[in-house]
C-alpha positions as CSV (number, residue, x, y, z in Angstrom):
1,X,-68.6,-11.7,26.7
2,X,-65.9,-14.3,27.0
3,X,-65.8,-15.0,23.3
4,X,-65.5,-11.5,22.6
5,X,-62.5,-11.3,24.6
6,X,-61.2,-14.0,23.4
7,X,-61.7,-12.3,19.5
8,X,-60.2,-8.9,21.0
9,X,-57.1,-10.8,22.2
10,X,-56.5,-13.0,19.2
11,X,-57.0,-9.6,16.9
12,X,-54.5,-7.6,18.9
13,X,-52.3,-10.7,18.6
14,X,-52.6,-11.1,15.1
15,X,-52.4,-7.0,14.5
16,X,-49.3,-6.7,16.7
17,X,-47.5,-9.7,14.2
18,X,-48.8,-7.9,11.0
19,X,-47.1,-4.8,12.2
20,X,-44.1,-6.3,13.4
21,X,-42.8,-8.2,10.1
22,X,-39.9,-7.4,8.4
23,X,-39.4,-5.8,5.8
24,X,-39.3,-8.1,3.0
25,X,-35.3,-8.1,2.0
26,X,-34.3,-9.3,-1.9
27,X,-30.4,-10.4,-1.2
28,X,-29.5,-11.2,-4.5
29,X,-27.3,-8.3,-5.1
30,X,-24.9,-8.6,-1.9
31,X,-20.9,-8.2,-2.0
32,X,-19.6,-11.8,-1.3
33,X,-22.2,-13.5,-4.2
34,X,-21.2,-11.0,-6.4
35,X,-17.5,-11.3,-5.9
36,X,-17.9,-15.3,-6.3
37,X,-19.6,-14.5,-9.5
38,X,-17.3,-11.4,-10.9
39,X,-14.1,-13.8,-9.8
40,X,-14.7,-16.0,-12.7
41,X,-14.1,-13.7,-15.1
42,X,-11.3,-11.6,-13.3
43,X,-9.4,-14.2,-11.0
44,X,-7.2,-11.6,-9.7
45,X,-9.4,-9.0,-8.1
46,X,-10.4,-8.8,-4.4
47,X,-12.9,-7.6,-2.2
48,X,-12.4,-3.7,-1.0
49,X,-12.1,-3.7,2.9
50,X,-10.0,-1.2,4.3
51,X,-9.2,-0.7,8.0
52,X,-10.5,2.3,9.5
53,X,-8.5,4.7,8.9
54,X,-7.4,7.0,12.2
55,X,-8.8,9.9,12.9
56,X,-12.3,8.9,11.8
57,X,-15.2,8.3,13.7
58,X,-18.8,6.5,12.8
59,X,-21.7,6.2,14.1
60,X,-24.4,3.8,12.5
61,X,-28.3,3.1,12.8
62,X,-29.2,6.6,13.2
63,X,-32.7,7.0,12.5
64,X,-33.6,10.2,9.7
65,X,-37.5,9.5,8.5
66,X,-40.1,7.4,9.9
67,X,-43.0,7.1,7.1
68,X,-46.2,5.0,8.2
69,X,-43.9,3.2,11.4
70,X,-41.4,2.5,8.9
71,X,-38.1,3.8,10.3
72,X,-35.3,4.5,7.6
73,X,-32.1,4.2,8.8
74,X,-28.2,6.3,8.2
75,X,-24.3,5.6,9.2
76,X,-22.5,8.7,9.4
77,X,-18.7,8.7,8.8
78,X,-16.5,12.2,9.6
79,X,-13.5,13.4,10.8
80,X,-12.9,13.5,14.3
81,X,-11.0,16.8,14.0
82,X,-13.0,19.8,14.0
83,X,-13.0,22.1,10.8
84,X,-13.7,26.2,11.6
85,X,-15.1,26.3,8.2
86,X,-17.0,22.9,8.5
87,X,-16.9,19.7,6.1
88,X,-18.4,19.5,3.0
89,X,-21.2,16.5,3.0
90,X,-21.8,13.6,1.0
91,X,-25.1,11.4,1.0
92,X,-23.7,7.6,-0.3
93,X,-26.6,5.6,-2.2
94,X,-26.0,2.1,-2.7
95,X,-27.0,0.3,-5.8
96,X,-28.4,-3.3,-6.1
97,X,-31.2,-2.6,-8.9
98,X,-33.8,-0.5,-7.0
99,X,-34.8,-3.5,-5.1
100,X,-31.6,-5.3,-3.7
101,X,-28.1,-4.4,-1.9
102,X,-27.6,-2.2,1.3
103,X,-26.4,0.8,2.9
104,X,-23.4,-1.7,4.1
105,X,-21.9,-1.8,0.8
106,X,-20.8,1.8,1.3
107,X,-18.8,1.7,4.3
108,X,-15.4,1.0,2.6
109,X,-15.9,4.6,0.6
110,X,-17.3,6.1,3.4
111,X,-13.9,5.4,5.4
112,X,-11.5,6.7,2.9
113,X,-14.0,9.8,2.2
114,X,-13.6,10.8,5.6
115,X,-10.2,10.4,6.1
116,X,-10.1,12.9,3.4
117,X,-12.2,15.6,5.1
118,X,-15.7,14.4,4.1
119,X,-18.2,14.0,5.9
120,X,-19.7,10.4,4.4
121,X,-23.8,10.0,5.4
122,X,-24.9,6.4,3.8
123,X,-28.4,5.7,3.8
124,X,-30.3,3.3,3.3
125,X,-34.0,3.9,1.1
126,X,-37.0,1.9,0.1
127,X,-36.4,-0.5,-2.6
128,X,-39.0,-1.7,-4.5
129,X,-40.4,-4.9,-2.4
130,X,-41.4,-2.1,0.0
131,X,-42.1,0.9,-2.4
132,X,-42.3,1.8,-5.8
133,X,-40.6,5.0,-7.5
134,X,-40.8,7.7,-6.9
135,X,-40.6,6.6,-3.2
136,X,-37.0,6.2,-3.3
137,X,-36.2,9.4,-4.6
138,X,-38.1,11.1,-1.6
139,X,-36.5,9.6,0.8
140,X,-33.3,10.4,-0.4
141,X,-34.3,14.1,-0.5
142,X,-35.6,13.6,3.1
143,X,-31.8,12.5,4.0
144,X,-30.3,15.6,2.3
145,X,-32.5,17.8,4.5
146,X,-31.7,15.6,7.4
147,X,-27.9,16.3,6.8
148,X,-28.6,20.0,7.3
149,X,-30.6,19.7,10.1
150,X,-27.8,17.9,11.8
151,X,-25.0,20.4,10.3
152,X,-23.6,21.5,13.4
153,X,-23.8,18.2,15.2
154,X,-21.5,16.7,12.5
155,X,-19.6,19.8,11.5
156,X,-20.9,19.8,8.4
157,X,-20.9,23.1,5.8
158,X,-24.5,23.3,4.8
159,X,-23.7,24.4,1.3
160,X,-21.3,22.0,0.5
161,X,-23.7,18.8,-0.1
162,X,-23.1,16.4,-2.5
163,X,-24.5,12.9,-3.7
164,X,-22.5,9.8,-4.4
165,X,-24.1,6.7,-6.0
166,X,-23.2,3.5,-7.8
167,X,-25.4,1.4,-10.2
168,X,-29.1,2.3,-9.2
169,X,-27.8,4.6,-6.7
170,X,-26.2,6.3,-9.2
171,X,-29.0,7.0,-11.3
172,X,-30.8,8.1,-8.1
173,X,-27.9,10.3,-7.2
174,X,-27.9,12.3,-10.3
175,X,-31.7,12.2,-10.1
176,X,-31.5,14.2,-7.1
177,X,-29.3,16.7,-8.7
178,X,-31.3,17.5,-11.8
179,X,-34.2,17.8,-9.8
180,X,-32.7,20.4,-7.4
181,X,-35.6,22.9,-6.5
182,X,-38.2,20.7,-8.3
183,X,-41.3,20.3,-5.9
184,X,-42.6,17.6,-7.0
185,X,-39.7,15.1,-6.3
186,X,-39.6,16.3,-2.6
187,X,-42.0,13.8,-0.7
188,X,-43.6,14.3,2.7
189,X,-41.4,16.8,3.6
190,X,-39.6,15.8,6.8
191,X,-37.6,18.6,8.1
192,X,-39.3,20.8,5.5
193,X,-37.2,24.1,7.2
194,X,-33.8,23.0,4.9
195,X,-33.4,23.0,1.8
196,X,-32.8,19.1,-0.4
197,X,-30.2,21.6,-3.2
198,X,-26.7,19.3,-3.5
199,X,-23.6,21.0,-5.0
200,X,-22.1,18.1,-6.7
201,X,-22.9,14.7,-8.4
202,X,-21.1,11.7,-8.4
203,X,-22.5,8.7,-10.6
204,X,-20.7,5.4,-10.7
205,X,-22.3,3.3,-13.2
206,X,-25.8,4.4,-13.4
207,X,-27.8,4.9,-16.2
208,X,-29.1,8.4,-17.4
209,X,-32.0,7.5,-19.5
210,X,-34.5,4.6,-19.5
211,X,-36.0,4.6,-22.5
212,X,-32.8,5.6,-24.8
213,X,-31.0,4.0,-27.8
214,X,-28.1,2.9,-25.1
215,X,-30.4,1.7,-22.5
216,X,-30.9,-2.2,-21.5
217,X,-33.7,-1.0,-18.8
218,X,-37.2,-2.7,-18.8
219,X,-36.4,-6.2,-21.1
220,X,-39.2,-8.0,-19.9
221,X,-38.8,-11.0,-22.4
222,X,-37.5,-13.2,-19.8
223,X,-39.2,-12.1,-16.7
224,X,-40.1,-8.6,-15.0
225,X,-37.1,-6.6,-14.7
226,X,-35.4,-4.7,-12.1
227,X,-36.9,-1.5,-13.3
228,X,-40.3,-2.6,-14.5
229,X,-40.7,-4.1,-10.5
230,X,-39.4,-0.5,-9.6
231,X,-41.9,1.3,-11.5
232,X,-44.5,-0.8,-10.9
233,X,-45.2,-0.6,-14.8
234,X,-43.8,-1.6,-17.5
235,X,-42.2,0.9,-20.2
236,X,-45.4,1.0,-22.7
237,X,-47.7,1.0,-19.8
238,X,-46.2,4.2,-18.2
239,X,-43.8,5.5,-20.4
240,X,-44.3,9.0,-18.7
241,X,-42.9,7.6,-15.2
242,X,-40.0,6.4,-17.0
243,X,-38.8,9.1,-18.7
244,X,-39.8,11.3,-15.6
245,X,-36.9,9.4,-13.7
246,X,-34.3,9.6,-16.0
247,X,-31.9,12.6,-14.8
248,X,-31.2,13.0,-18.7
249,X,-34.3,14.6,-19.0
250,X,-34.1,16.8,-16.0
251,X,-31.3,18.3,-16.4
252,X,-31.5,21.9,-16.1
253,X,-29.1,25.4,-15.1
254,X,-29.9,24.2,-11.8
255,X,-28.4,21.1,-12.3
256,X,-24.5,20.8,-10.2
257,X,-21.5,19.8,-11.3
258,X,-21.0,16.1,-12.2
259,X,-18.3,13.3,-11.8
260,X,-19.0,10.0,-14.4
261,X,-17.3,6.4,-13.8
262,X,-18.0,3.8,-15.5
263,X,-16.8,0.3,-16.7
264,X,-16.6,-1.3,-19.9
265,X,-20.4,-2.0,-19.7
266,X,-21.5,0.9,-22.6
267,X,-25.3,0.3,-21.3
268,X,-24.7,1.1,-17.7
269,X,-24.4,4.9,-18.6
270,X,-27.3,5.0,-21.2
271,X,-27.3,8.5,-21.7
272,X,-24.3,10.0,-20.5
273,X,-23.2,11.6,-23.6
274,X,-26.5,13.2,-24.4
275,X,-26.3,14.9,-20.7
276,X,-22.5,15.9,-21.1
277,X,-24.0,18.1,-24.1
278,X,-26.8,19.4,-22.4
279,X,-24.7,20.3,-19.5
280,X,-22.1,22.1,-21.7
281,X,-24.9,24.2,-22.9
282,X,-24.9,25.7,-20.2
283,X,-21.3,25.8,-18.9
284,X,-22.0,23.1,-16.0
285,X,-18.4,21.2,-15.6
286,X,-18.7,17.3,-15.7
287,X,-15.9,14.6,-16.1
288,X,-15.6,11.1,-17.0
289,X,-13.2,8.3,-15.6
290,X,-14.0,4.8,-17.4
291,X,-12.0,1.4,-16.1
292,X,-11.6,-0.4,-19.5
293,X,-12.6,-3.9,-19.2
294,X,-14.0,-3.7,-15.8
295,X,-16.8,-5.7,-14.6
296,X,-20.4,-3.4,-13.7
297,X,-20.0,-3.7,-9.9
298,X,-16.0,-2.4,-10.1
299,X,-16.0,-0.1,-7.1
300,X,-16.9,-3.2,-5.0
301,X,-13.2,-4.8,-5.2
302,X,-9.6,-3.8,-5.9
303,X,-8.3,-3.6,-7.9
304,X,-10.7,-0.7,-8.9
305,X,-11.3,0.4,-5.8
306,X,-8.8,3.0,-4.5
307,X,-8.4,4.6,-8.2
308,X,-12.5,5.0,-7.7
309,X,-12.3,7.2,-4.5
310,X,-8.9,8.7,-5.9
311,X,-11.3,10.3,-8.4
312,X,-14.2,10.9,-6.0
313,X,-11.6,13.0,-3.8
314,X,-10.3,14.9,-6.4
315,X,-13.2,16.1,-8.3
316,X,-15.1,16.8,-4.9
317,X,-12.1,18.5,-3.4
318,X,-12.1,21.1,-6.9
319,X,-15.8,21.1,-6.8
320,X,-16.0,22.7,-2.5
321,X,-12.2,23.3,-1.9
């Protein structure tokens, strides 16, 4: 009897540490490393950190999904001055190549988006040491329908939601607009009573296309690469996946309005001219804003910054106001 309690204890010992780890965390893709590394070539740019502005209040760590005891995590940024009408919504996606970076990274657009009457949600998502695609994508969907639900906590108008992303996030964020109404991106469903539709796209950087004459995705020569470990596959193993996630090839009538900028890196928006055309054909108003000779991560540091969120604000503020 005394050995089995002993094996009862030391299980419920070892169980309780299993479920407790962390999260395993790739930080190779994090601001101050990347600015140490972008600096060589561009010694006169600077790392984006503006005050808070006034009249802005955040709140951060707010728990929107819990999937297997995993809790996934939000900052919300808005105005403190009430709006009658409400504020139009936008869901910030970080980048850091589906499996690095942080919600963190945000936080300087988030500011300026809400001192310009957005309200700024950045969330974070499961990258691919935790998950593999199409996880991502569901969770993201999951934080659109958690926006809603928490409309008139935030003074948010529910039918002005839009997604904002950079780099991977970018991609994601125009995935989630081609796929608007598409069942099969949607997930497990949290708050399954609203509706994951957005309004309005904007992709910094991101590609539109995997497997595409533009595309540098899935080079595998030198090691797995950022979007084979996404995947889970590699291009020729699952071609179908990776097409399936390129928001070139879903775009549809359903598909919103979109914002494009980009650097001087052509492969970074595989695809973007392709879905310009298709979203012509059928009278869907885009626009692109490209920073010649400007390093991929651009919207990290000034002096790229403001002109960045100049753009966001004016192509959101035609899109809802």
């Amino acid at each position: 009897m005394t050995k089995f309690l002993i094996f009862l204890l030391f299980f419920s010992v070892f169980s309780f540490r299993v479920l407790a780890q962390p999260v395993m965390r790739d930080t190779s893709f994090a601001v101050h490393s990347t600015y140490i590394k972008t600096k060589k070539k561009y010694p006169e740019i600077s790392i984006a950190n503006p005050t808070t502005p006034n009249g802005v209040k955040i709140k951060t760590n707010i728990a929107y999904s819990s999937i297997s005891k995993r809790e996934l995590f939000l900052d919300v940024f808005y105005p403190k001055k009430k709006s009658p009408r409400g504020y139009a919504a936008v869901l910030m996606i970080h980048g850091g190549g589906w499996r690095s970076g942080d919600r963190s990274h945000n936080t300087p657009t988030a500011k300026l988006l809400a001192a310009n009457g957005y309200v700024a949600v950045s969330a974070e998502y499961r990258l691919s040491t935790e998950a593999t695609y199409p996880a991502a994508i569901h969770d993201l969907k999951t934080a659109v329908r958690w926006i809603r639900a928490n409309a008139q906590k935030y003074n948010i108008d529910t039918t002005k939601v839009a997604a904002w992303g950079c780099s991977a996030g970018g991609q994601l964020a125009t995935l989630l607009g081609t796929t608007n109404g598409n069942a099969k991106f949607e997930g497990e469903r949290e708050y399954a009573d609203y509706s994951s539709t957005i309004q309005a796209i904007v992709d910094v950087d991101g590609t539109l296309a995997f497997i595409h004459p533009e595309s540098g995705e899935g080079d595998d020569s030198k090691g797995k690469s950022a979007a084979t470990h996404w995947f889970g596959y590699s291009k020729t193993e699952r071609p179908d996946l990776w097409h399936e996630a390129g928001p070139l090839n879903q775009v549809s009538p359903k598909t919103p309005p979109v914002l494009f900028i980009n650097s001087s890196v052509d492969r970074m928006h595989a695809g973007r001219d392709d879905m310009i055309r298709k979203l012509n054909s059928w009278n869907i108003y885009s626009e692109v804003h490209t920073f010649p000779d400007a390093p991929h991560p651009f919207w990290l540091f000034n002096p790229w910054f403001e002109p960045t969120v100049s753009y966001t604000v004016k192509f959101l503020d035609k899109i809802f106001k």
